[in-house]
C-alpha positions, 0 to 999 in steps of 0.5 A: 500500500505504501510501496509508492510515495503518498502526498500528506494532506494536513498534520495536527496535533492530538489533545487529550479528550482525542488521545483518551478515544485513541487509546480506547480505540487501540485497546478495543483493537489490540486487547493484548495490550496492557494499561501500561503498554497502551500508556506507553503507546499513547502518552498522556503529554508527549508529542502525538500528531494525526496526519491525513495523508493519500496514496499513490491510489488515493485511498484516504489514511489516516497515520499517528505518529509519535516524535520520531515515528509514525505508530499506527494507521487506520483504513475505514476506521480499522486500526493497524500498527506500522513495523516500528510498534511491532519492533517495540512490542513483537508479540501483539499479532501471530507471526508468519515466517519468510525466507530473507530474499523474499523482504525485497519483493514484499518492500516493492509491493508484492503480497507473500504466497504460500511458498515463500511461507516457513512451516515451523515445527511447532506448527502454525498460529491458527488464524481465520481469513481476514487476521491481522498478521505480522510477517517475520524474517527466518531467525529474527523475531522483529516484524518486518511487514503487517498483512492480512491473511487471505485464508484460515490456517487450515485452508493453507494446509488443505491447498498445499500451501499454494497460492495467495498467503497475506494481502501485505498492508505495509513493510519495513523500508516502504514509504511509511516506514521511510516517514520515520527515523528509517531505523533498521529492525532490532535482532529478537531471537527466536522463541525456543522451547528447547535448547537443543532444538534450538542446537538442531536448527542449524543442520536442519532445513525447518527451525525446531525452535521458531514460535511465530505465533503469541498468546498476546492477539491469537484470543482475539485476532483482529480481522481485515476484508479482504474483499475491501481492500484493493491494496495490491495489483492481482498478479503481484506475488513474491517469488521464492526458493524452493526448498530442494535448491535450499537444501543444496544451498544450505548444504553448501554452506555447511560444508565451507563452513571450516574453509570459511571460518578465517575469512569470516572472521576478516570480515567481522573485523570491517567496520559497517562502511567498509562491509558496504563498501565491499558489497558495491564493489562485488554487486558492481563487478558481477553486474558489468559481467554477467548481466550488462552488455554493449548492446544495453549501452547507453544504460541509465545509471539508475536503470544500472543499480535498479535491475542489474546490481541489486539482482546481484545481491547474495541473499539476506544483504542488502545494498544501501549507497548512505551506508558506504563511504560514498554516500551517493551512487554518483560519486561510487560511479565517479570513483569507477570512472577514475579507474577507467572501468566505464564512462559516465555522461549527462545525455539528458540533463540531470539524468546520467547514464553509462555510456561505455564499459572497458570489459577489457580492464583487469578488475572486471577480468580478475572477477569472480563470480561468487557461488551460488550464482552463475554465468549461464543463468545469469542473463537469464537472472537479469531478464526475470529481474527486470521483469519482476522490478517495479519501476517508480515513478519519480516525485515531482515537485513544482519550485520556484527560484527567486529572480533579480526583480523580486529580492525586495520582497524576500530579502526580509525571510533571509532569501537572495537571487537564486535561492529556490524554494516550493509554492508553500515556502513563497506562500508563507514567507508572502503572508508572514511579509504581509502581516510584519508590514501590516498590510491587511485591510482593516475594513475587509481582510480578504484584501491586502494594501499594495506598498512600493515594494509589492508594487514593482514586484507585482504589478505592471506599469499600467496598473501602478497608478490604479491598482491598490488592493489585490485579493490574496489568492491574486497576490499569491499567484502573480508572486509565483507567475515572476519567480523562475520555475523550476522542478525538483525530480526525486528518483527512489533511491536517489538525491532530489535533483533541482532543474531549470523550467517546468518539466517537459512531459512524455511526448507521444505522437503519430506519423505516417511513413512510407506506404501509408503506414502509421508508426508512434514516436515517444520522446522525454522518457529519460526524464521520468527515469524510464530507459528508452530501449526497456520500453521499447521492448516491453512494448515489442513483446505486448503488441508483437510490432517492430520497434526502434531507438533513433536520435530525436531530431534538433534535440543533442543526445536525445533518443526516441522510441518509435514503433509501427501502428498507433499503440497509444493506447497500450502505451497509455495504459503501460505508462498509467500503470507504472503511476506517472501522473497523466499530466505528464503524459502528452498525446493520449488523446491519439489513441485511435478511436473504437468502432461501436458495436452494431 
């Protein structure tokens, strides 16, 4: 639900007749809770803010959060608890187990099938369809999802476990999660009943000792309708090992153990930064390798660390650039290209891609694969990843920078020529300029007295001598019309990145070529973090028609997309999937029209 970014509507605060009813609400919700933990939970004078905020669906969510983190948040007057209350008190819904690879899927919007799900000796906690469930990572206690189970313990066991498990509400690292101190799961070791079964999990395929399942919410589970929730996309699923090739992964393992013992220890002795340093590198050599090809290039860098180096990632690490010393993945990318491994340019502005790759230079051909992967499958890796890769579109904010003409009216609030900021920024430094100055019409306050200043900001040389008063909205809206626009794009994973001018929308058109046949033609894909020859493809594959990547006439170092027939309507439809607001999209209005029906 919160694996795209959500647009927050208002934040206030909570007073205290709102908390008693929180609290009353919370424990009606989770009667496992005691009078202390629900007090601990819902502080009497501590901060507490209720935001409203919309999806990337736009359904209506109410979040309360806590000075650090947001702790609940309610659908259709349903309360359920984020990763962080879950952190604090683990035991407040049954558990479920998942294999480590699977969190990626889950954080990325898949809901968890069957077979990803571990089947504990102890058995499962028996719950209905409909239970609010934590989902938890083999040999770690800490929830990293909440979800809502799609059928009763004993109809999982009767399908064999096969099919839908959980529909997933939110997960540790969505952006919910990301709303808070982005904090990492603490390590909560697993319930044991017994020392040695706990000795034996380490041979065995199944851990003897995991107790997903507590007393604290299996009295009473909290049930969710499923049929209510239009949360996750029907052919979303997370794909897992199969427990043969985990056996032999496993068994792998058990027998390197001695062999590995020193090098592990080397590792121990890195610090943090110095592990994720390591692991850039590794996923970087093994995706130049095995999944990149010259045929790929010019490859977004984006497109690069997405689909190519995190498919690269062993199992149970994950890669995380603010981690590394390099903090962001440009300047890993720089450090690379100062070892003449590849080559980085802006084709397009703000949005850099790799241009040219030396498969030649001794670190790429002293490489080795590490095991567990190999070359042979690799590319075959690297296709299914991309198809399983969610792409997001990018956050797009309008902003403003403030010209020569307007510094007067925003030298006060501490601005000069150049500074940028959003249309909330320049409203509140408008308004907070307007009562400092006592400009507020005494006699009607939806008017503001124009000064010299506001004058030979706002207003042109015709309307000096006439105009006196201007309406707020009227004195808003001509204060952003004569500041420069700008916008401010976020990819995810990225730093945000501030360009001149309103940003230019996905172009489509249609054209008509030799023999009177039509071909449709996409520009500006780049800019929205979409690779051209990706597209290109996937569309090849929907429609069964030629595609072609050309330069896009007048425009330098700009590439189109060009494919027979008018497709606008399956482009349309791909591109309003991947969430890219239509707004941005240019030309849907070609898509040809439907016969009716006679």
């Amino acid at each position: 639900m919160f694996c795209k970014a959500f647009r927050v509507k208002a934040s206030t605060a909570i007073k205290g007749s709102d908390r008693r009813k929180l609290r009353a609400d919370v424990a009606a919700a989770f009667p496992g809770l005691s009078a202390e933990q629900l007090v601990e939970l819902i502080p009497n004078k501590e901060e507490l803010n209720v935001i409203r905020i919309y999806t990337h669906k736009g359904e209506a969510v109410t979040v309360y959060a806590d000075s650090r983190n947001p702790i609940l948040f309610e659908i259709e007057k349903a309360l359920y608890p984020t990763v962080y209350t879950l952190w604090v008190y683990p035991d407040l819904l049954p558990a479920f187990s998942t294999w480590p690879p699977v969190l990626q899927k889950l954080a990325g919007g898949a809901d968890l099938m069957l077979p990803g799900v571990v089947v504990p000796s102890s058995g499962f906690p028996q719950v209905e369809r409909g239970t609010l469930c934590a989902v938890t990572l083999l040999g770690n206690r800490a929830p990293v999802a909440v979800a809502a189970a799609a059928m009763s313990t004993a109809e999982m066991l009767a399908a064999g476990m096969k099919g839908k498990g959980f529909a997933v509400l939110h997960t540790y690292m969505d952006h919910l999660w990301e709303y808070g101190d982005k904090s990492p799961p603490p390590t909560l070791a697993p319930l044991a009943a017994d020392p040695a079964e706990k000795e034996n999990a380490e041979d065995e395929e199944e851990v003897e000792g995991k107790k997903p399942g507590n007393s604290v919410s299996t009295d009473t589970p909290q049930h969710v309708d499923i049929g209510d929730l239009s949360l996750k996309e029907q052919n979303s699923c997370a794909i897992v090992m199969g427990k043969e090739e985990l056996n032999e992964n496993r068994a792998a393992e058990t027998a390197e153990d001695d062999s590995t013992g020193a090098q592990q220890d080397a590792e121990d002795s890195r610090t943090p930064q110095e592990q994720m340093d390591v692991l850039f590198n590794q996923c970087f050599f093994h995706a130049l390798k095995c999944k990149v090809k010259k045929s790929d290039l010019p490859l977004l860098t984006s497109t690069f660390l997405r689909s190519h180096m995190f498919s690269c990632c062993p199992a149970g690490q994950q890669l995380d650039i603010k981690k590394s010393s390099y903090k962001k993945f440009s300047k890993f990318l720089q450090s690379m290209q100062h070892q003449k491994i590849l080559q980085v340019k802006e084709l397009t502005k703000g949005v850099e891609s790799i241009v040219e790759v030396d498969w030649k230079h001794p670190d790429i051909k002293a490489f080795a694969v590490p095991e567990g992967f190999s070359s042979a499958s690799a590319a075959q890796d690297s296709k299914s990843e991309d198809r399983e890769q969610a792409y997001r579109a990018p956050e797009i904010i309008p902003m403003y920078g403030v010209s020569a003409k307007m510094v007067p009216l925003f030298q006060d609030s501490g601005h000069r020529k150049g500074s940028i900021l959003s249309g909330s920024e320049v409203r509140n430094i408008i308004i907070n300029y307007v009562k400092t100055n006592e400009l507020v019409d005494e006699t009607n306050k939806n008017f503001v007295k124009v000064n010299a200043i506001l004058c030979d900001c706002l207003l042109d040389k015709s309307e000096q001598d006439e105009v006196s008063h201007l309406k707020w909205d009227d004195l808003v809206s001509r204060c952003l019309e004569r500041l420069q626009p700008l916008h401010q794009v976020t990819f995810f994973g990225q730093e945000p990145i501030v360009r001149k001018g309103n940003i230019e929308p996905i172009d489509i058109t249609t054209a008509q070529r030799s023999s009177n046949k039509k071909v449709t033609i996409i520009k500006n894909l780049e800019l929205y973090g979409l690779d051209p020859q990706c597209v290109a493809n996937i569309l090849q594959q929907k429609v069964q028609a030629s595609t072609t990547i050309t330069p896009v006439p007048g425009a330098k170092d700009r590439v189109q997309v060009q494919i027979q027939g008018n497709q606008v309507h399956h482009l349309a439809k791909m591109l309003l999937e991947y969430q890219l607001p239509r707004k941005y999209i240019q030309g849907l209005e070609k898509a040809p029209k439907l016969g009716r029906k006679k």
